[in-house]
Each structure stands twice: as structure tokens, then as C-alpha cells.
C-alpha positions in Angstrom: 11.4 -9.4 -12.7 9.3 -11.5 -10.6 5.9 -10.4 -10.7 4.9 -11.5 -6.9 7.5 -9.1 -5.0 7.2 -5.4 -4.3 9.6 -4.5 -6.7 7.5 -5.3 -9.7 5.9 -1.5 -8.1 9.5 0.1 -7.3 8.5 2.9 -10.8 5.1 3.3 -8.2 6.9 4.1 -5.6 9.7 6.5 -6.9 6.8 8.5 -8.5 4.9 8.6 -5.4 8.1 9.8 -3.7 8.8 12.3 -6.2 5.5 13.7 -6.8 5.5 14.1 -2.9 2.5 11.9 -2.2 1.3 11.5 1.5 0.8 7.5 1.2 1.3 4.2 3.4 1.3 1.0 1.8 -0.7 -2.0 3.4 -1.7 -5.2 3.3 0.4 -7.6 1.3 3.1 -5.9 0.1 3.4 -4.0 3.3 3.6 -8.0 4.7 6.6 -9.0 2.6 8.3 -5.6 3.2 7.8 -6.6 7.0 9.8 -9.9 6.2 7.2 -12.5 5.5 8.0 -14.2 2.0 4.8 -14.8 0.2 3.2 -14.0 -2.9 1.9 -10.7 -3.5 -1.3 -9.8 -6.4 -1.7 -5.8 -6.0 -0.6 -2.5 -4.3 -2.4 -1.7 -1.5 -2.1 2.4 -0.6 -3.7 4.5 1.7 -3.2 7.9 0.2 -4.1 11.4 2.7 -7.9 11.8 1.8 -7.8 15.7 1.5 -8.8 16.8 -1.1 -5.3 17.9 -3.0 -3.1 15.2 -1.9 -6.0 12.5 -2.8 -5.9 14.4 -6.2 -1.5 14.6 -6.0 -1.9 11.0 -5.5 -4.1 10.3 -8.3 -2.0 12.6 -10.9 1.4 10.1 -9.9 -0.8 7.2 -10.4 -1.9 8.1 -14.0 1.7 9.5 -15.0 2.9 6.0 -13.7 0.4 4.7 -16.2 -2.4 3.3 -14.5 -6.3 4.0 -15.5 -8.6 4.0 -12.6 -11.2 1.1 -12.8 -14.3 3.4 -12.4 -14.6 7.0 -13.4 -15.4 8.4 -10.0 -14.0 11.2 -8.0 -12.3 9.8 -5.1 -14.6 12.0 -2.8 -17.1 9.6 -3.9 -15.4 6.9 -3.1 -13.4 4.5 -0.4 -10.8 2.5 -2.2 -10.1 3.3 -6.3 -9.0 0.4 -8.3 -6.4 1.0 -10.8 -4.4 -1.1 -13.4 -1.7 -0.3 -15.9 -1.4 -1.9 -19.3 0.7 -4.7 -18.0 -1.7 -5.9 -15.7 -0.7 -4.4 -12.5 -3.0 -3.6 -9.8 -2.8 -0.7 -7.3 -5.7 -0.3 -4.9 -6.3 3.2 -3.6 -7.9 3.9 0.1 -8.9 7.0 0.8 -10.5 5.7 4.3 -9.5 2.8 5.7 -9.9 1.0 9.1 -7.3 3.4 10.6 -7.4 6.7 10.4 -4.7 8.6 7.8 -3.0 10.6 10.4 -2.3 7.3 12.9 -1.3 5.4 9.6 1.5 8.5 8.6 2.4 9.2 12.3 3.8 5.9 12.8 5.0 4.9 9.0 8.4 3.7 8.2 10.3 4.1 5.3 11.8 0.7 3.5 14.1 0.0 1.1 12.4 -2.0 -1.9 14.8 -2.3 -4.6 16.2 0.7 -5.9 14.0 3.0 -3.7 12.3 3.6 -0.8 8.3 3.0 0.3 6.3 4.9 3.3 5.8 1.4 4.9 2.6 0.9 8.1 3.6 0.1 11.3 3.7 -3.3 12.6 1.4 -2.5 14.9 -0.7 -1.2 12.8 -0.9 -3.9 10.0 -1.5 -6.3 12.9 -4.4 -4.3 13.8 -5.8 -4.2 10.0 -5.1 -8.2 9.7 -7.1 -8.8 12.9 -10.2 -6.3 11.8 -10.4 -8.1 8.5 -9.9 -11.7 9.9 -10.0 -12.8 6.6 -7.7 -16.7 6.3 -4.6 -15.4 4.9 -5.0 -12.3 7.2 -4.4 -14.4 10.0 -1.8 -16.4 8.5 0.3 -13.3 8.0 -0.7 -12.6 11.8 1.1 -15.5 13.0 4.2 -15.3 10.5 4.6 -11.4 11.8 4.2 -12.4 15.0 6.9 -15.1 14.7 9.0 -12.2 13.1 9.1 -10.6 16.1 9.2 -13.0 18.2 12.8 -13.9 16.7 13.9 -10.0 16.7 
């Protein structure tokens, strides 16, 4: 399996999914899910921050088989990096540049390989890309907005 495309995280996301976990993906992968091919390096989540569902999402993490990069409570904490023996990289948000709620309310489902991801909004993954300006956050701008542009 190539390890660049979403589906190298489709065991992520069918755990997520069963363990009920109030999550949206961002950034990257959310970018390719959108329809712009490019390379992805890690999972980007933003995962409800109460309390118990930051903790649900935690549990489905570690029974996936991923080890959180510092031994913090989330609560502590804005974004928890994880890896699994493999190598693979989830980053978990528990505040972001959007508020949870806005992120859920307007989430999509999408297919990625054999299951389904709570995907962010277009709008609101533009709106991420611009407030972290960062190069290939403006690259994916344009190639989104060129997306749409041919919808």
C-alpha cells in the first residue's frame, strides 16, 4: 500500500468509527480526500475536547496501536503526537483554529478505501490553509480552489 494516500490510515479510521469518536480530519489528508493528489506524511484529527470523547478518542488511538509522543493528559495539551510501530503519524487537536462544534456541524463523511472518514468542510479547510499561510498551505488553496472552480 502506498504510504502517501489516506488509505495507509483506513484501520484509523474504522476504529475511530466504531469506537464512536467525535473527530474531523484536516489538513493534508483532508486535502487529497477533497481531490487534490499530493503526498501526504501524517493524520491530522481534531477530536471533541470534552473531556470523555478526548479520552474515547485516545483509547481508539492506542487500541489501533499508536503510543502518544509525550506522556501528557490531553487537558494539558493542544495537539498530541502519536506513532505506531510502523512509523505512522497521527496528530491529535484538541483545539484548533476553529472551534469543534463549527468543525462537526459542517463535516462530511468520505469514502477512503474500504471505509468512511468524518471529512472538514471545504470551507472550512480553506479557512485553516489561509490562517496558517504556511507555502504548501497556499498551494493546496489554489489547487481546491481550481477544484471548485471545475465543479
Amino acid at each position: 500500500m502506498d504510504k502517501t494516500t489516506p488509505e495507509i490510515f483506513v484501520d484509523v479510521f474504522e476504529r475511530l468509527e466504531g469506537e464512536g469518536v467525535r473527530y474531523v480530519v484536516v489538513s493534508g489528508v483532508a486535502v487529497v480526500l477533497r481531490g487534490h493528489a499530493r503526498p501526504i506524511a501524517d493524520l491530522d484529527i481534531v477530536v471533541d475536547p470534552a473531556p470523555v470523547e478526548a479520552e474515547r478518542a485516545m483509547r481508539a488511538l492506542t487500541l489501533a496501536g499508536f503510543v502518544p509522543s509525550l506522556p501528557l493528559s490531553l487537558s494539558m495539551l493542544t495537539v498530541l503526537r502519536m506513532f505506531d510501530q510502523t512509523g505512522r503519524e497521527v496528530d491529535l487537536f484538541v483545539r484548533y483554529c476553529i472551534p469543534f462544534a463549527e468543525l462537526w456541524a459542517d463535516s462530511e463523511r468520505a469514502r477512503v478505501g474500504r471505509s468512511f472518514a468524518r471529512v472538514v468542510s471545504l470551507e472550512h479547510l480553506l479557512r485553516a490553509k489561509r490562517f496558517n499561510g504556511r507555502p504548501h498551505d497556499v498551494s493546496d488553496i489554489e489547487a481546491l480552489l481550481a477544484l471548485e472552480a471545475r465543479k
